[in-house]
C-alpha positions as CSV (number, residue, x, y, z in Angstrom):
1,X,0.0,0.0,0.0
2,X,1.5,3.8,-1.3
3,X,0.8,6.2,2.0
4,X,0.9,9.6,1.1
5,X,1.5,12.2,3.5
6,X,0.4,15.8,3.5
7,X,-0.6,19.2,5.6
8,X,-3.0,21.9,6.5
9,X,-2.1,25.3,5.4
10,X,0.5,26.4,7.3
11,X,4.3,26.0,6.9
12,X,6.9,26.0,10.2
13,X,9.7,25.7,7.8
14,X,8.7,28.2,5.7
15,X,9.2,31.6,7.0
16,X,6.7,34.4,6.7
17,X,4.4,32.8,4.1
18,X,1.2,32.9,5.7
19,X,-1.6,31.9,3.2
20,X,-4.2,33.1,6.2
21,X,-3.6,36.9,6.9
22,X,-6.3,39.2,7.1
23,X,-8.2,42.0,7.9
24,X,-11.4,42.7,10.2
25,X,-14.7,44.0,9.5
26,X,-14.0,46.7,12.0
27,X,-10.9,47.6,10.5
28,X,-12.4,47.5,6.9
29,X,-14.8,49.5,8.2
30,X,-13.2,52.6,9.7
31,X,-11.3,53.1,6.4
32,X,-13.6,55.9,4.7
33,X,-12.7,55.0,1.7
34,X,-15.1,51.8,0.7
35,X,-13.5,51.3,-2.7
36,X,-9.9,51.8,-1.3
37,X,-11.0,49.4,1.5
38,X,-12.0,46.7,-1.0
39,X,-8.5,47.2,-2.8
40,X,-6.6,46.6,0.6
41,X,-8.6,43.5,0.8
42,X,-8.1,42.0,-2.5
43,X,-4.3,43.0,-2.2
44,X,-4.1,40.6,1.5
45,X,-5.8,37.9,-0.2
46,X,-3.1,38.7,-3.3
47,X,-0.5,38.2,-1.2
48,X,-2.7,34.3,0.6
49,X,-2.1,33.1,-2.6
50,X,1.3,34.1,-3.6
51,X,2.1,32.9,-0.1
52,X,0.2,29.5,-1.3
53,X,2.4,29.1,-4.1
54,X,4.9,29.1,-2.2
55,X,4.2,26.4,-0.1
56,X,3.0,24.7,-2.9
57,X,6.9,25.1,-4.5
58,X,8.1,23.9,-0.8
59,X,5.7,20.9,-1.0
60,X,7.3,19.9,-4.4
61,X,10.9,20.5,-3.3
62,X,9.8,17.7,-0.9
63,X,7.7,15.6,-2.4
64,X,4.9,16.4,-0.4
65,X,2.0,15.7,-2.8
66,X,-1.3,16.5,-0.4
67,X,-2.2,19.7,1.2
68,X,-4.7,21.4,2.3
69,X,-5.8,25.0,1.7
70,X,-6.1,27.7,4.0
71,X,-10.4,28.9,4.0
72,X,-9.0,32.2,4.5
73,X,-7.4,33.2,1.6
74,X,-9.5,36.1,0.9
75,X,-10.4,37.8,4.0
76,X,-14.0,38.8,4.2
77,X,-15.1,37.0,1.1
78,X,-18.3,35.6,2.4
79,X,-19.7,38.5,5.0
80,X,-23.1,39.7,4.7
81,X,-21.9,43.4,4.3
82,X,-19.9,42.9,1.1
83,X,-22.3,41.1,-1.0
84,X,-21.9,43.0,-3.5
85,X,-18.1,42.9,-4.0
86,X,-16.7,40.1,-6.7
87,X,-12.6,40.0,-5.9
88,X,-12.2,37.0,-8.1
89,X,-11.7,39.2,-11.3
90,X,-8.6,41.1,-9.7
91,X,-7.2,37.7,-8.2
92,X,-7.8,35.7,-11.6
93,X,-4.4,35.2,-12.4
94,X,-3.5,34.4,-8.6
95,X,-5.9,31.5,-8.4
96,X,-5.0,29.9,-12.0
97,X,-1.1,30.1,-11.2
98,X,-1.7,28.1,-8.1
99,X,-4.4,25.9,-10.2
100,X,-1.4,25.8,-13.2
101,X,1.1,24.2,-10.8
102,X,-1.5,21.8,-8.6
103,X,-2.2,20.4,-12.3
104,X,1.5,20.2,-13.6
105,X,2.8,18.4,-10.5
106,X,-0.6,16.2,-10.1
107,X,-1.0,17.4,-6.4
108,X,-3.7,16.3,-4.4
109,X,-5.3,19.3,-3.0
110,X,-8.5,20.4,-1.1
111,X,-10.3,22.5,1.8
112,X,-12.0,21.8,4.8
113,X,-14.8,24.8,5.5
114,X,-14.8,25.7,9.1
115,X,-17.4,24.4,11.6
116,X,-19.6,27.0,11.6
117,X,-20.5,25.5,7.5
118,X,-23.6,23.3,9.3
119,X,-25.6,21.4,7.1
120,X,-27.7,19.5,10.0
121,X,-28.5,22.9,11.1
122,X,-32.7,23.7,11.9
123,X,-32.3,27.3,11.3
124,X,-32.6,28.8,7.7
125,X,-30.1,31.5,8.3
126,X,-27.3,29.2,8.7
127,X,-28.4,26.7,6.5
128,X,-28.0,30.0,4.0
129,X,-24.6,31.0,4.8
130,X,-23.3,27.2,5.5
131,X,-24.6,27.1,1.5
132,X,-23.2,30.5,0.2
133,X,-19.9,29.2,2.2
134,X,-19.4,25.8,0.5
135,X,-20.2,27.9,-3.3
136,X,-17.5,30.3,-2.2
137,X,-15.3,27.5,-1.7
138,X,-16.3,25.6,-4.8
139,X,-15.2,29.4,-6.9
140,X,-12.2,29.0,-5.7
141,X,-11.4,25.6,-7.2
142,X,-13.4,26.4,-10.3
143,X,-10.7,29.6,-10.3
144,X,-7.9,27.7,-10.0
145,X,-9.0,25.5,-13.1
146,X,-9.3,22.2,-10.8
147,X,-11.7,19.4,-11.4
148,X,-14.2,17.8,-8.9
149,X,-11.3,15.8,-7.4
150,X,-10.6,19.1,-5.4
151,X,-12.8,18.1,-2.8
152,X,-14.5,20.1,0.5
153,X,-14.6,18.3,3.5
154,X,-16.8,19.1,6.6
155,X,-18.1,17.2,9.3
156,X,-22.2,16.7,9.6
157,X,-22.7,19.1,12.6
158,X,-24.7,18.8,15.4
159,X,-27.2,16.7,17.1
160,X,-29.9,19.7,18.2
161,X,-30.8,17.6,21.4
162,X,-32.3,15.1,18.5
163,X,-29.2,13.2,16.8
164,X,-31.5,11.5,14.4
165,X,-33.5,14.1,13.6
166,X,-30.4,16.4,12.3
167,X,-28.8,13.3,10.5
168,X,-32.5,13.1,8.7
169,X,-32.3,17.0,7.8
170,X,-28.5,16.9,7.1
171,X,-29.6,14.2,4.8
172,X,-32.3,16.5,2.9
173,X,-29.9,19.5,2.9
174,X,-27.1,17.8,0.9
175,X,-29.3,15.9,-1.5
176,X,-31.4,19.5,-2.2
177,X,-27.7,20.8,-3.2
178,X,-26.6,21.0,-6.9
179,X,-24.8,18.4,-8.3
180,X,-21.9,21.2,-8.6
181,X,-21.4,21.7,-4.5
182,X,-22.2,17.5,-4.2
183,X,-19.2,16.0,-6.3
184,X,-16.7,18.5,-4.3
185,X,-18.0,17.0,-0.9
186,X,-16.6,14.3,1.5
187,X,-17.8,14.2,5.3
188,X,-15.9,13.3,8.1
189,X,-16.9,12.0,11.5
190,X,-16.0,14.1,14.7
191,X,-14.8,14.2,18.5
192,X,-17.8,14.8,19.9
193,X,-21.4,14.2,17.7
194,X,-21.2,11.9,14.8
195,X,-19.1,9.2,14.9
196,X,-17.6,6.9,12.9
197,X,-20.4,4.5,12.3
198,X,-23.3,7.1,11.5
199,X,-20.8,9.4,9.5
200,X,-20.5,6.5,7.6
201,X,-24.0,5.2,7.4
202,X,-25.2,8.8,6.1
203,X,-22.3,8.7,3.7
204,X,-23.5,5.4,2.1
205,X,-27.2,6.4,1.8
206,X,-25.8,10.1,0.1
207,X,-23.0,8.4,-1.8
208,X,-20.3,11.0,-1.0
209,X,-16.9,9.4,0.4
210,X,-16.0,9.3,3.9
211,X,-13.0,10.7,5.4
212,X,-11.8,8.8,8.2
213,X,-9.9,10.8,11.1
214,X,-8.8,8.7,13.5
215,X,-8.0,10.6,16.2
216,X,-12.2,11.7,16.1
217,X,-12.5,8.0,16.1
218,X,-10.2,7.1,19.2
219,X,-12.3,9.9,21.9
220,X,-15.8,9.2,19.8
221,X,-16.6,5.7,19.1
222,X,-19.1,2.9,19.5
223,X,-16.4,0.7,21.0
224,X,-15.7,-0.5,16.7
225,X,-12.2,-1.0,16.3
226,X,-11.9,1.1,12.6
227,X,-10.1,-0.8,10.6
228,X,-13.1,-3.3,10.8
229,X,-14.9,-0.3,9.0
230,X,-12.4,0.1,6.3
231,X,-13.9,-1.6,3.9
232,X,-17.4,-0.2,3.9
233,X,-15.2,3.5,4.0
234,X,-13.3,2.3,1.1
235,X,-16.4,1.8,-1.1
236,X,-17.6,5.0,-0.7
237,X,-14.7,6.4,-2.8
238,X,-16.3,4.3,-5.3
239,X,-19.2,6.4,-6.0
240,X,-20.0,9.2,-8.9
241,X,-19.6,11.7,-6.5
242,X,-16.2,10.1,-5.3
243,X,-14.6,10.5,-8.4
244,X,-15.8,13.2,-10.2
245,X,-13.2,14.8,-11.9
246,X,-10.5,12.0,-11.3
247,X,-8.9,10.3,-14.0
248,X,-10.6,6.7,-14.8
249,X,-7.1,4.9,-15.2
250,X,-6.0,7.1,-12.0
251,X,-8.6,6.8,-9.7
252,X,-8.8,8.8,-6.0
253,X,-7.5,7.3,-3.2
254,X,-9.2,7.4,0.3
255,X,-7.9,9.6,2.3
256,X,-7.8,9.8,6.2
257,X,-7.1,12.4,8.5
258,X,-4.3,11.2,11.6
259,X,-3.4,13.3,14.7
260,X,-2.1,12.7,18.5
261,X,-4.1,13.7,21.5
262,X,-2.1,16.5,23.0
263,X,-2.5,15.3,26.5
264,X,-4.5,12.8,28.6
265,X,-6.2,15.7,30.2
266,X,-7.1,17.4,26.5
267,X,-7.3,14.2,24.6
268,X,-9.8,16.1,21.9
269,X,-7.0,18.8,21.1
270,X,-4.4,18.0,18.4
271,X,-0.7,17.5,19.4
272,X,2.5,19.3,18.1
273,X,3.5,16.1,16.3
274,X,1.6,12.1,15.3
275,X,2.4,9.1,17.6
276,X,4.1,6.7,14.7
277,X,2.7,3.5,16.9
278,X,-1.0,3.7,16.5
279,X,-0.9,5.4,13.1
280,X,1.3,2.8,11.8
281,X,-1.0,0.3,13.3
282,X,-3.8,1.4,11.6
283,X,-2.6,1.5,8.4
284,X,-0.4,-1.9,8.9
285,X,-4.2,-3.5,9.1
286,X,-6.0,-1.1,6.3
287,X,-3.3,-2.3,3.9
288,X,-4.1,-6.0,2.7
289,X,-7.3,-4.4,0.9
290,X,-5.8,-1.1,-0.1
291,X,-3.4,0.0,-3.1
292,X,-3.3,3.7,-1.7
293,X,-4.2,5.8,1.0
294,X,-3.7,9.7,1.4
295,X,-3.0,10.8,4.7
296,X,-3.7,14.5,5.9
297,X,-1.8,15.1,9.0
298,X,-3.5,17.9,11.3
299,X,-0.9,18.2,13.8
300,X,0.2,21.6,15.4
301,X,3.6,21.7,13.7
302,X,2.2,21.6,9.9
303,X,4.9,20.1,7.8
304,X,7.3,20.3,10.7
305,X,5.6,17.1,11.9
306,X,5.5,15.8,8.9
307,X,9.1,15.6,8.5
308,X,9.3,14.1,11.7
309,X,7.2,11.2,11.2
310,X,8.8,10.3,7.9
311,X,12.2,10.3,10.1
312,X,10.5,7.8,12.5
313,X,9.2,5.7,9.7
314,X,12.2,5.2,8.6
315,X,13.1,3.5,11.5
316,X,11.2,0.6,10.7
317,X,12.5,-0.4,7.1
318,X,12.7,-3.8,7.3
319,X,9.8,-3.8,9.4
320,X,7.3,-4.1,6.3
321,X,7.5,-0.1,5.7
322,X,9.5,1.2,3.1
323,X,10.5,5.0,2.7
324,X,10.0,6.1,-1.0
325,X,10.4,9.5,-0.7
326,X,10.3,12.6,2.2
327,X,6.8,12.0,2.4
328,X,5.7,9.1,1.2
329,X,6.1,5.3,2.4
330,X,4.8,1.7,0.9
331,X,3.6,-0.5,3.6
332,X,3.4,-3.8,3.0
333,X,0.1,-5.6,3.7
């Protein structure tokens, strides 16, 4: 099995390249002039995405072949005040550089919308901006030129004091989405609502892949051991939605999310770096019935981490793991 490794965002080996700065409402606001304002914003998100390129360039330096996008690349992009300001125009040529190289070096790239994109919500006016959220996500792929394999992941949301009640509406919310928002999608399960198991039930009746995060899945669980849901998880990157946009003769791997709890006290909050054991572990038992996996590491030191698992890896070649490259390793089953 071919694990690829990649990061959120953020680089701790790469100084000042922040693809996340930005600028308040408060401070847009007390600039008098509104058109001036809107330039200052479009030139912060200019610099996001140079910043992304840049990162990207590191990534490839590296090998590092998955990666996540920062939401924030253009500050302000989806608040109620400024719906009448378009910035993708002025940042065209920003988004289809970035789009030009994800394509060239066949990178693996996505988002992950932040929590407060609810699609089990009960309320209208959440359900709205959760919707206008996930289109303004979608833009930016469709400005970068990428196909439906650029995916959005989010979790389901919450449980409204009636878990099965929000699974049923999260259910009629994502299949009353167009087909457009739907083929960009994968859900994960989380640390503290949906688990594992109904993540993955909701995902089989929608037909939109699961993301496994196992460190969700270790402090919210059913008492399942996951790898005995692997199979059911791999099958859902079967489906339409799975691989829209992905090459027929190159299909989409899975992909899973891995972090360590930072302490026994905070086991929910992400450590600096991943524990090797249990990840290894996991993936030791996923790989008789997978040819690849992609891995998204969310711990707190980015591609610092990274690095450091693929230096503990290497300490067991021989051991059935074998180091390809700096951030990717074939594990055999």
């Amino acid at each position: 099995m071919i694990v690829r490794f990649g990061y959120v965002a953020m680089s701790t080996v790469v100084k000042n390249a922040s693809p996340s700065k930005t600028m308040t409402f408060k401070s847009f606001g007390q600039l008098a002039d509104r058109e001036a304002a809107l330039r200052k914003l479009e030139h912060v998100a200019a610099e996001n995405l140079h910043n992304t390129l840049r990162l990207l360039k590191h990534n490839r330096a590296y090998n590092i072949q998955v990666y996540r996008f920062s939401s924030k690349l253009i500050p302000l992009a989806t608040h109620g005040e400024l719906a009448d300001w378009d910035p993708f125009p002025a940042l065209q040529n920003d988004f289809a550089a970035i789009g030009d190289y994800v394509k060239k070096h066949g990178m693996r790239v996505s988002f992950h919308p932040d929590h407060f994109t609810v699609l089990s919500t009960p309320r209208p006016e959440v359900l709205e901006s959760s919707i206008r959220d996930l289109e303004h996500h979608v833009r930016m792929l469709d400005a970068m030129g990428l196909s439906a394999s650029a995916k959005n992941n989010i979790h389901v949301g919450g449980a409204y004091g009636d878990k099965k009640s929000a699974g049923e509406r999260f259910k009629a919310n994502v299949t009353a989405l167009p087909d457009k928002l739907k083929e960009r999608l994968t859900f994960e399960n989380d640390d503290k609502t949906f688990n594992t198991p109904e993540t993955l039930e909701l995902c089989e009746q929608l037909g939109i892949p699961m993301v496994l995060d196992i460190h969700h899945q270790w402090v919210n669980n059913e008492g399942e051991d996951p790898a005995d849901l692997w199979p059911r998880i791999l099958k859902t990157w079967q489906s339409p939605f799975a691989q829209a946009g992905s090459d027929p003769e190159d299909p989409l791997p899975p992909k899973i999310h891995a972090s360590s709890p930072k302490s026994p006290s905070d086991s929910r909050s992400h450590a600096d770096h991943v524990e090797t054991g249990p990840l290894l572990d996991f993936l030791r038992k996923i790989a008789p019935y997978t040819e690849r996996v992609d891995v998204m590491l969310e711990a707190k030191l980015k591609d610092g981490a990274l690095f450091a698992l693929m230096e503990d890896l290497g300490f067991y070649s021989g051991e059935g793991v074998r180091v390809i490259d700096e951030a990717s390793v074939e594990i055999a089953p």
